[in-house]
PDB file of N, CA, C and O in Angstrom:
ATOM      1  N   UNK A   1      11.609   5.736   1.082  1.00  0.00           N
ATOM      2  CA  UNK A   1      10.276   5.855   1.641  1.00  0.00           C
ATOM      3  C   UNK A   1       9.521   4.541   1.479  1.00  0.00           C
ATOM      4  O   UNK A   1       8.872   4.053   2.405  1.00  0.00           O
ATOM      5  N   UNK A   2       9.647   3.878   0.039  1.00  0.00           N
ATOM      6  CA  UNK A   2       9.145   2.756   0.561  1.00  0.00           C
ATOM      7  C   UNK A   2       9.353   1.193   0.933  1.00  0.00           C
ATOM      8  O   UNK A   2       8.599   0.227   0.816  1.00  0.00           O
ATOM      9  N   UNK A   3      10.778   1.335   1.465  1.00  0.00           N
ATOM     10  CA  UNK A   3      10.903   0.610   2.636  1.00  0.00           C
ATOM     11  C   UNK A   3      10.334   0.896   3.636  1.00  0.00           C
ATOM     12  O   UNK A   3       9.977   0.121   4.522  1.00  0.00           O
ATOM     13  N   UNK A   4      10.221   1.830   3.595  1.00  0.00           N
ATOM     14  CA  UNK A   4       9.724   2.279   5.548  1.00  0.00           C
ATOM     15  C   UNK A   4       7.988   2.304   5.250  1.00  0.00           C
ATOM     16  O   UNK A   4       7.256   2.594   6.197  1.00  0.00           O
ATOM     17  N   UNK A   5       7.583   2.092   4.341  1.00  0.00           N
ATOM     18  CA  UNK A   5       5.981   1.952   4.096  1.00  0.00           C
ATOM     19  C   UNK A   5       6.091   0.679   4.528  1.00  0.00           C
ATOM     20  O   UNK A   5       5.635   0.349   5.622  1.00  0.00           O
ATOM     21  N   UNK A   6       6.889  -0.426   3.476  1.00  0.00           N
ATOM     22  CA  UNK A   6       6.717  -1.878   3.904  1.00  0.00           C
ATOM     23  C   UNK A   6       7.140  -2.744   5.002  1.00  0.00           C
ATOM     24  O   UNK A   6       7.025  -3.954   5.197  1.00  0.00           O
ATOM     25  N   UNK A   7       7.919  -1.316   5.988  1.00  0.00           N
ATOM     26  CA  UNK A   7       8.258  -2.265   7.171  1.00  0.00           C
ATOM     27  C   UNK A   7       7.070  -2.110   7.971  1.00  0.00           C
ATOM     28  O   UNK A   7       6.895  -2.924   8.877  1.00  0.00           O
ATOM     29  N   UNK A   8       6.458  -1.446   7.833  1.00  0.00           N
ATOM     30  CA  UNK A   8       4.611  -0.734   8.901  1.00  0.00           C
ATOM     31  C   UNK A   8       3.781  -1.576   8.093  1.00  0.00           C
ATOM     32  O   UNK A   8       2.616  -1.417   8.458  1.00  0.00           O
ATOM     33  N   UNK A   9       3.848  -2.216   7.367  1.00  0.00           N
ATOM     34  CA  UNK A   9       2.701  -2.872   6.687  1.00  0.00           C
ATOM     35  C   UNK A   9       1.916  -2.351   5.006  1.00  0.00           C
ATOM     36  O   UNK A   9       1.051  -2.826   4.270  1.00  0.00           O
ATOM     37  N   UNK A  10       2.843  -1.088   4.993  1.00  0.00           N
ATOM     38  CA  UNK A  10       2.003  -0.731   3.920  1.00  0.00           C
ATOM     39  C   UNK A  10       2.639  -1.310   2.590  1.00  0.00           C
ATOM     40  O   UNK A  10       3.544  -2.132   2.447  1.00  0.00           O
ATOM     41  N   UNK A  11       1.951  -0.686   1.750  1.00  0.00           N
ATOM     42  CA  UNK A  11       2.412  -1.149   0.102  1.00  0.00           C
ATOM     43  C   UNK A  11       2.242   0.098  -0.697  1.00  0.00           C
ATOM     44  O   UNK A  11       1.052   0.374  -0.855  1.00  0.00           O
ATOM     45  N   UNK A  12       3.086   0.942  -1.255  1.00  0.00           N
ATOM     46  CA  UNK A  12       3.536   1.821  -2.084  1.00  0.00           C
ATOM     47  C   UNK A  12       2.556   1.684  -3.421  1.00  0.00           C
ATOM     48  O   UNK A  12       2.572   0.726  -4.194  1.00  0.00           O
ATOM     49  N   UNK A  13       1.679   2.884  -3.523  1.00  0.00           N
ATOM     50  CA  UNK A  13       1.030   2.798  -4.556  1.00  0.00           C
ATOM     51  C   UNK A  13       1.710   3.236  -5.971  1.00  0.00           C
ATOM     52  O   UNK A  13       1.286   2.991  -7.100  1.00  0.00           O
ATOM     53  N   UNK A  14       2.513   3.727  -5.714  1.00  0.00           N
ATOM     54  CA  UNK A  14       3.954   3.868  -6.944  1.00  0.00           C
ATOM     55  C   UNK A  14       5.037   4.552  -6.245  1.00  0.00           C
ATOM     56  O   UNK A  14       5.414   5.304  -5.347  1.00  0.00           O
ATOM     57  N   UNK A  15       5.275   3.846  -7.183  1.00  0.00           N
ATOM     58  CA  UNK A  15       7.495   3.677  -6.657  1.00  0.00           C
ATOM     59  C   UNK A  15       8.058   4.827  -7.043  1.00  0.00           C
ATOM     60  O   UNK A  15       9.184   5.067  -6.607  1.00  0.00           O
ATOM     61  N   UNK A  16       7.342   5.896  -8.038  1.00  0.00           N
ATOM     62  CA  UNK A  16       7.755   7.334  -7.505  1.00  0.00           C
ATOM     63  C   UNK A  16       7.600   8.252  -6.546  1.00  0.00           C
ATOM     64  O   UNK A  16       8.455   8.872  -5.913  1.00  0.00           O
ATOM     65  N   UNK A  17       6.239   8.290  -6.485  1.00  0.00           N
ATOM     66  CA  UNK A  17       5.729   8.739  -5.648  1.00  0.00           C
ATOM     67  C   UNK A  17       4.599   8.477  -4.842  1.00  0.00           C
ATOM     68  O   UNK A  17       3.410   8.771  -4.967  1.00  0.00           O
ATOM     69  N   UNK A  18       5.205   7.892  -4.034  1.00  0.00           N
ATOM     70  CA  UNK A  18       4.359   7.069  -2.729  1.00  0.00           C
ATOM     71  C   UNK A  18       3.674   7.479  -1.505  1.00  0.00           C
ATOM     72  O   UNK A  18       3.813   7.107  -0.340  1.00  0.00           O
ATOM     73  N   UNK A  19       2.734   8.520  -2.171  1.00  0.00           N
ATOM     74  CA  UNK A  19       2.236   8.990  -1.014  1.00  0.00           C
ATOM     75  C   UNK A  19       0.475   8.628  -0.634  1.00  0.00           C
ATOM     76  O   UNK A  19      -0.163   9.111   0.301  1.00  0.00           O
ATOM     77  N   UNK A  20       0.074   7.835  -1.469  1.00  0.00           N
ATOM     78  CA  UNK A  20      -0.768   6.777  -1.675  1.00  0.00           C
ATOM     79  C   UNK A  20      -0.055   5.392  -1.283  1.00  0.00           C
ATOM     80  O   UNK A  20       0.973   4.966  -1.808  1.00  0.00           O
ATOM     81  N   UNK A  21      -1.016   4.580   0.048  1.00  0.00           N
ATOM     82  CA  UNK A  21      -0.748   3.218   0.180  1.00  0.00           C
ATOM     83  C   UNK A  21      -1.204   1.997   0.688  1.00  0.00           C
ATOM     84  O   UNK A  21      -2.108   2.240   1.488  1.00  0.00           O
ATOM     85  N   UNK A  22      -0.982   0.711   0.586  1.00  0.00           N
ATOM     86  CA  UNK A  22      -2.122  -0.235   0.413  1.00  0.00           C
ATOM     87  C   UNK A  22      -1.546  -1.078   2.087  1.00  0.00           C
ATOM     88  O   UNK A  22      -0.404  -1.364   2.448  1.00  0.00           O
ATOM     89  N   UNK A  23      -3.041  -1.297   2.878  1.00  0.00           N
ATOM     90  CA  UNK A  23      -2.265  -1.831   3.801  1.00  0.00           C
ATOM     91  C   UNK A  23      -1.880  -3.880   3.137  1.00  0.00           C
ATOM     92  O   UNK A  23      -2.493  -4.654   2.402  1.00  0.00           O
ATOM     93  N   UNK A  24      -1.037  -3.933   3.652  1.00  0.00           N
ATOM     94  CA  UNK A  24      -0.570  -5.122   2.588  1.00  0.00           C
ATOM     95  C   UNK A  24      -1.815  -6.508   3.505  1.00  0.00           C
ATOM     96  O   UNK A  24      -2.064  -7.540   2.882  1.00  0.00           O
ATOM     97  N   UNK A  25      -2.175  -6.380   4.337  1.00  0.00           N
ATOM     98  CA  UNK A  25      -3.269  -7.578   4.549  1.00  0.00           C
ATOM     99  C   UNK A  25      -4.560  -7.240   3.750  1.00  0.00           C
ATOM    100  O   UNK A  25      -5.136  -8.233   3.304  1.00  0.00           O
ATOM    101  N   UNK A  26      -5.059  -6.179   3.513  1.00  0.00           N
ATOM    102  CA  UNK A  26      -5.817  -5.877   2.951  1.00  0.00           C
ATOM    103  C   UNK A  26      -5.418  -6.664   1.379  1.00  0.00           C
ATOM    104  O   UNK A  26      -6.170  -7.451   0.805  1.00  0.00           O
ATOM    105  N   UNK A  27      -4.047  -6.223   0.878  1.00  0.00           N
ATOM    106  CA  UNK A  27      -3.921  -6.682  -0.533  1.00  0.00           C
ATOM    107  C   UNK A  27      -3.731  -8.415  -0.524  1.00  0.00           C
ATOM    108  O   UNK A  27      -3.779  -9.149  -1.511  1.00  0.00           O
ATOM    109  N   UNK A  28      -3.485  -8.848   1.027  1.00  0.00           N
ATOM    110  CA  UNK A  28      -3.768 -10.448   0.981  1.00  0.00           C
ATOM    111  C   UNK A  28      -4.914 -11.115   0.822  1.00  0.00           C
ATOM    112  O   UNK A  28      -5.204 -12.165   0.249  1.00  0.00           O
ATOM    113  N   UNK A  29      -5.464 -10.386   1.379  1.00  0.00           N
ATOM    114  CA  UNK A  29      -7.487 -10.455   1.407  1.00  0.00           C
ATOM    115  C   UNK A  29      -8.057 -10.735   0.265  1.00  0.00           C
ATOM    116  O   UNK A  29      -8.722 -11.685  -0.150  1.00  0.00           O
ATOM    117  N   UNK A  30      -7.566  -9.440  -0.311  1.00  0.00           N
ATOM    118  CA  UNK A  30      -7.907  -9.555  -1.783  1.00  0.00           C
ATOM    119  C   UNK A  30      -7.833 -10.082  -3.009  1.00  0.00           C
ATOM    120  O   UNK A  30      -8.378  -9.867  -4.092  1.00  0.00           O
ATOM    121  N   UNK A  31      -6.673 -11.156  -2.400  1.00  0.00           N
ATOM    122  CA  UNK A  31      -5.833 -11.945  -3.167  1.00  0.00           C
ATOM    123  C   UNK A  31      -6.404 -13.385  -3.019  1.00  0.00           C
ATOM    124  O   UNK A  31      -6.448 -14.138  -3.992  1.00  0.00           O
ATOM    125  N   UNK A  32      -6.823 -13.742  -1.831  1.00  0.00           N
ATOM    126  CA  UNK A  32      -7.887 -14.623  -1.447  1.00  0.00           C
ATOM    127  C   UNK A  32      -8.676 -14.487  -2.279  1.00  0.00           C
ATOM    128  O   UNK A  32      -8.599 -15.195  -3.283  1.00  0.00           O
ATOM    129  N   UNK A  33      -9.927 -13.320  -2.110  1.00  0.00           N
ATOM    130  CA  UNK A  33     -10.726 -13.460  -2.791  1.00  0.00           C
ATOM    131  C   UNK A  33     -10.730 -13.429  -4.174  1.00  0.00           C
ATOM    132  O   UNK A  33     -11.687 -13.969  -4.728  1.00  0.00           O
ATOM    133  N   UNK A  34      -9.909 -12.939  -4.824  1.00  0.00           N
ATOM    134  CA  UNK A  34      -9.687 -13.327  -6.576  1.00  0.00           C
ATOM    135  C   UNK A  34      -9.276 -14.851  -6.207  1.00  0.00           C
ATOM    136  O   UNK A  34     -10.177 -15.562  -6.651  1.00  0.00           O
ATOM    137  N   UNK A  35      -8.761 -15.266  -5.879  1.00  0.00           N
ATOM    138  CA  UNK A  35      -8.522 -17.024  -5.772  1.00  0.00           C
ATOM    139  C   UNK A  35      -9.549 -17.571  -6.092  1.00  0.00           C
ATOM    140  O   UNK A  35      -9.598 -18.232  -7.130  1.00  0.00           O
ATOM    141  N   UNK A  36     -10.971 -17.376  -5.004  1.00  0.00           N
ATOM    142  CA  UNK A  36     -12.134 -18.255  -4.997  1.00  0.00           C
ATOM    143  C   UNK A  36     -13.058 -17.584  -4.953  1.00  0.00           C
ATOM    144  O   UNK A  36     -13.825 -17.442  -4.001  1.00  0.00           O
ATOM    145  N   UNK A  37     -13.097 -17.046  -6.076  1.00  0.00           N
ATOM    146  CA  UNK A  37     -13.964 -15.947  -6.515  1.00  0.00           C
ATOM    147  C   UNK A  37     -15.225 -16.814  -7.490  1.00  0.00           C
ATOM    148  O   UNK A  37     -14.907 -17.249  -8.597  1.00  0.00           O
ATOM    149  N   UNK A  38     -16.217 -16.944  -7.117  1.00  0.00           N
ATOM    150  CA  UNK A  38     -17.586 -17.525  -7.796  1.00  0.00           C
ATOM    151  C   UNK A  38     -18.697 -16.734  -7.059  1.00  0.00           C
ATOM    152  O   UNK A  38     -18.731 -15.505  -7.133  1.00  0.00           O
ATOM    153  N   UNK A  39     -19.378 -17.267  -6.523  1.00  0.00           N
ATOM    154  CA  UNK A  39     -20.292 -16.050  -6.329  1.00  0.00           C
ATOM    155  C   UNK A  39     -19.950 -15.364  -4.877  1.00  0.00           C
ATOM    156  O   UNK A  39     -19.327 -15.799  -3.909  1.00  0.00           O
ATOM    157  N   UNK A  40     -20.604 -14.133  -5.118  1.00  0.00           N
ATOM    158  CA  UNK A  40     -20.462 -13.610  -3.568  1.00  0.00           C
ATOM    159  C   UNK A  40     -20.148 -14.170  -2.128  1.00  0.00           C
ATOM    160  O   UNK A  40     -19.116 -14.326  -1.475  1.00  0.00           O
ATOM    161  N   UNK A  41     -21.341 -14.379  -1.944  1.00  0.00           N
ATOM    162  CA  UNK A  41     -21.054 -15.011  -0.366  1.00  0.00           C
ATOM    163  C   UNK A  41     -20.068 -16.238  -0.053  1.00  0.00           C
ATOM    164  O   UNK A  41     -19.506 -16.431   1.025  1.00  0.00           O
ATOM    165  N   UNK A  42     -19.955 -17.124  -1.347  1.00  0.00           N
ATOM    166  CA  UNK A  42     -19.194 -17.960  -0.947  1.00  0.00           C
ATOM    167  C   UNK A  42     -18.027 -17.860  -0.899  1.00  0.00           C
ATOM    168  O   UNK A  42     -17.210 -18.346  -0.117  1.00  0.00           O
ATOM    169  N   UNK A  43     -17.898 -17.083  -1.927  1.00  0.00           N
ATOM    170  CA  UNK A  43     -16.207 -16.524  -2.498  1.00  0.00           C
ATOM    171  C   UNK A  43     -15.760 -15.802  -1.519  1.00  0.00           C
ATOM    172  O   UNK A  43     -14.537 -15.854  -1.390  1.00  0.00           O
ATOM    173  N   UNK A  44     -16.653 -14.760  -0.352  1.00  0.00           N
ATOM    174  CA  UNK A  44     -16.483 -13.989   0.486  1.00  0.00           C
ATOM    175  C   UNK A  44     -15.841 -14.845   1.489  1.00  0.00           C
ATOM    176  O   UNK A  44     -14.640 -14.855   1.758  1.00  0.00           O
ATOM    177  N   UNK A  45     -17.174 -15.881   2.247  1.00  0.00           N
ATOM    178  CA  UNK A  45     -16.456 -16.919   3.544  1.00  0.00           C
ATOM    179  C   UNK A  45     -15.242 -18.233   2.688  1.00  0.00           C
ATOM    180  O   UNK A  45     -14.413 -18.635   3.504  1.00  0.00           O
ATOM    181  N   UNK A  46     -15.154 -18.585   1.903  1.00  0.00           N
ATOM    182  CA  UNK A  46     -13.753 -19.195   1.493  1.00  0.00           C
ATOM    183  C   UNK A  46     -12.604 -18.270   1.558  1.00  0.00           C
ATOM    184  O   UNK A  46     -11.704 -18.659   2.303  1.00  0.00           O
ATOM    185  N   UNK A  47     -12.420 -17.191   0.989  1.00  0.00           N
ATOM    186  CA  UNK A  47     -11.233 -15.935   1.094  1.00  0.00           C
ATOM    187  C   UNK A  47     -11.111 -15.921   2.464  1.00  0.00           C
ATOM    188  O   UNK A  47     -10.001 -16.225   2.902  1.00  0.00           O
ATOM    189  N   UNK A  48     -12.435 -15.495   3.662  1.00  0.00           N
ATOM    190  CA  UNK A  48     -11.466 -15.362   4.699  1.00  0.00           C
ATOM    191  C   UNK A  48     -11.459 -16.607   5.368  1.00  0.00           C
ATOM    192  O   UNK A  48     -11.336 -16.492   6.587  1.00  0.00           O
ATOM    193  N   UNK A  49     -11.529 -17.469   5.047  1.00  0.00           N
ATOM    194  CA  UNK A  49     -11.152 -18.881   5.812  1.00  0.00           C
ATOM    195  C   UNK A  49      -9.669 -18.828   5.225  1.00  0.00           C
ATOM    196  O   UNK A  49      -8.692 -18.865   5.973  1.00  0.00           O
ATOM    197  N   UNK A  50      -9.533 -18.711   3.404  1.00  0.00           N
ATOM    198  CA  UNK A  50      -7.982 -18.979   3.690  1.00  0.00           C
ATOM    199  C   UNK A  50      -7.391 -17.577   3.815  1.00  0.00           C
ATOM    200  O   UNK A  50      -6.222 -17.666   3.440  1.00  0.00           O
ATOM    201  N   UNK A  51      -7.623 -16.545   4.108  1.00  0.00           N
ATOM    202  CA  UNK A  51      -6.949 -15.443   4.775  1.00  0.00           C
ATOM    203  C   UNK A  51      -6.321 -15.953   6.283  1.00  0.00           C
ATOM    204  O   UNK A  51      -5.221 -15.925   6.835  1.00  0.00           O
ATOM    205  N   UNK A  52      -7.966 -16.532   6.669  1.00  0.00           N
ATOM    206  CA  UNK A  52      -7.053 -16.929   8.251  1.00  0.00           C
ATOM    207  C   UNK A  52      -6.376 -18.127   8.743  1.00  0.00           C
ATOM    208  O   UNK A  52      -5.939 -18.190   9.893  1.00  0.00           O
ATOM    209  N   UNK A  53      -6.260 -19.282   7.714  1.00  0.00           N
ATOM    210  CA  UNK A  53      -5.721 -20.318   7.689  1.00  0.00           C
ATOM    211  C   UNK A  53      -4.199 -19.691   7.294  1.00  0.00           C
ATOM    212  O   UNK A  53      -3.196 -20.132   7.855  1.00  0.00           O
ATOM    213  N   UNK A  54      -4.138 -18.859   6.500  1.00  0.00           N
ATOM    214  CA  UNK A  54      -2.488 -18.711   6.103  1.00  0.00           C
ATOM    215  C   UNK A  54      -2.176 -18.000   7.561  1.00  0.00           C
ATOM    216  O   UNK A  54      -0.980 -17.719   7.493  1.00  0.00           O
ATOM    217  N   UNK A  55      -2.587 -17.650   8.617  1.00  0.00           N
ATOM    218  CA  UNK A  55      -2.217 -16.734   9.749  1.00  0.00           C
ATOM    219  C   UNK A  55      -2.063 -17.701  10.878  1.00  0.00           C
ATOM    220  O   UNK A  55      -1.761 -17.275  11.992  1.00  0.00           O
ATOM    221  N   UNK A  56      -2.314 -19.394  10.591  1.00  0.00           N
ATOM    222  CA  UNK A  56      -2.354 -20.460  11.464  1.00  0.00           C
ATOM    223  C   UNK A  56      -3.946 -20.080  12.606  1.00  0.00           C
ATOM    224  O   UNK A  56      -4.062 -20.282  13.815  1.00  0.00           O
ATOM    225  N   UNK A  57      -4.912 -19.519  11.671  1.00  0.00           N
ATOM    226  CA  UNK A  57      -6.122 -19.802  12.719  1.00  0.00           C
ATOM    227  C   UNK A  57      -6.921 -20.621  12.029  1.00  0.00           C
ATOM    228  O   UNK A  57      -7.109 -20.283  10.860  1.00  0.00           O
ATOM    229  N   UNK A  58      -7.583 -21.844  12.494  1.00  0.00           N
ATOM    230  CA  UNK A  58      -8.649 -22.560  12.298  1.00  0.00           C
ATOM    231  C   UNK A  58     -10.170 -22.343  12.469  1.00  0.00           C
ATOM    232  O   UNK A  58     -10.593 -22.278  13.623  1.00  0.00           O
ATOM    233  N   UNK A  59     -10.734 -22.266  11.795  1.00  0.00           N
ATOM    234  CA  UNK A  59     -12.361 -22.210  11.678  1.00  0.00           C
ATOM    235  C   UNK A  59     -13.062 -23.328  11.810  1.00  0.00           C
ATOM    236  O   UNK A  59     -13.335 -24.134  10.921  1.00  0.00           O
ATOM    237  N   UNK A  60     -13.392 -23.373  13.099  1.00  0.00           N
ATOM    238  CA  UNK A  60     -14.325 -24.116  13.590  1.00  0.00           C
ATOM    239  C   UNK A  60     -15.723 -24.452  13.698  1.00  0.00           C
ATOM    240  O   UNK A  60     -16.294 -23.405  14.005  1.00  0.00           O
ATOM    241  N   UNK A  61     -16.611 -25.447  13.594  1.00  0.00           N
ATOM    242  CA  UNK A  61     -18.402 -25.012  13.343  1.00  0.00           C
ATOM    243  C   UNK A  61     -18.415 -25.204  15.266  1.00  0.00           C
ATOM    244  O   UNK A  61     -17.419 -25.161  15.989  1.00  0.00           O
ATOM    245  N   UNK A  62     -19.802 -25.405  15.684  1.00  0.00           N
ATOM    246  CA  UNK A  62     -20.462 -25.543  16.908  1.00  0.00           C
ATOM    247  C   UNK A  62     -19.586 -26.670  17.652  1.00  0.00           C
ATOM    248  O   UNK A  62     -18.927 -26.595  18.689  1.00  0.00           O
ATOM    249  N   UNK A  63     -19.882 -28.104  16.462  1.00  0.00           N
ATOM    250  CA  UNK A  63     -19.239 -29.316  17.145  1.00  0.00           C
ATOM    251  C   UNK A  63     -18.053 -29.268  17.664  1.00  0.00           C
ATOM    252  O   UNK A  63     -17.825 -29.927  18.678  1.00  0.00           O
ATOM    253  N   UNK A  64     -16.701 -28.191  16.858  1.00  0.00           N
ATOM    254  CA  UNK A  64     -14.982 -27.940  17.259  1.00  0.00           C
ATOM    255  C   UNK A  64     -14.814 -28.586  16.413  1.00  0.00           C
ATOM    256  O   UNK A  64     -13.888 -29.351  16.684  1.00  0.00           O
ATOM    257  N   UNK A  65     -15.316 -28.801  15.158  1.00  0.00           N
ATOM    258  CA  UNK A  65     -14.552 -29.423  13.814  1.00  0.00           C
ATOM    259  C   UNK A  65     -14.487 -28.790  12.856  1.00  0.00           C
ATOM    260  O   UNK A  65     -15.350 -27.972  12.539  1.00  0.00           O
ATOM    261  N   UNK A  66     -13.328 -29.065  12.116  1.00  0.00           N
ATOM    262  CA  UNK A  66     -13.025 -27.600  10.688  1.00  0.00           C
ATOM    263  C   UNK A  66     -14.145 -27.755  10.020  1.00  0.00           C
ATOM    264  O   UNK A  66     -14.936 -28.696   9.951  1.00  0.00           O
ATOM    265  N   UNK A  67     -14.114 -26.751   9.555  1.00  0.00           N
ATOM    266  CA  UNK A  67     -15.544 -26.288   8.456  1.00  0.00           C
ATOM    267  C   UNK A  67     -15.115 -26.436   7.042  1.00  0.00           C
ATOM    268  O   UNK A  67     -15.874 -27.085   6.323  1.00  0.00           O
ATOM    269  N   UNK A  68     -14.226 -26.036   6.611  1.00  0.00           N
ATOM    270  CA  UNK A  68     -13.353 -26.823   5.447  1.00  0.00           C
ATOM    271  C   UNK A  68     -12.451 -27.333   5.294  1.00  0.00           C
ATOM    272  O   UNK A  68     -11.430 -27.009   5.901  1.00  0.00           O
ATOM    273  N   UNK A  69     -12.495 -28.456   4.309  1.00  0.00           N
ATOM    274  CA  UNK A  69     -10.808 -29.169   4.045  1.00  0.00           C
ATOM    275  C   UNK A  69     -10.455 -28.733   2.735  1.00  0.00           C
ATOM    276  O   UNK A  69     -11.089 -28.433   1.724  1.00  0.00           O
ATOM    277  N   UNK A  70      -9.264 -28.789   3.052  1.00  0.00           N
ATOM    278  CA  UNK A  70      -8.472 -28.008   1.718  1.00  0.00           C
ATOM    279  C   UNK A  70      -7.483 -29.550   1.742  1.00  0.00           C
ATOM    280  O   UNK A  70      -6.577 -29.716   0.926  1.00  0.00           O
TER     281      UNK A  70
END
């Protein structure tokens, strides 16, 4: 069963019994945000900048230039 959770995306909330489960971008998200975790809002827009940088999308301001360098 949970192979077939992790081929759909999910993540097995225990390996006995898995009928509780995590969608696994969600647990990437979240993983972001413990990364650059300082205060709220910032920790919020850094997580999903690199949420969507690991997915090959760029965040752009008005001008068409990145908004952060890493």
């Amino acid at each position: 069963v949970a192979q077939v959770l992790i081929a759909q995306g999910l993540f097995p909330a225990s390996p006995v019994h898995p009928n509780l489960a995590f969608s696994i971008d969600l647990l990437e998200l979240y993983q972001a945000l413990f990364e650059r975790s300082c205060d709220a809002v910032g920790s919020m827009a850094t997580a999903l900048h690199t949420y969507y940088q690991r997915r090959g999308f760029s965040i752009l301001n008005k001008k068409v230039c990145p908004t952060f360098h890493e």
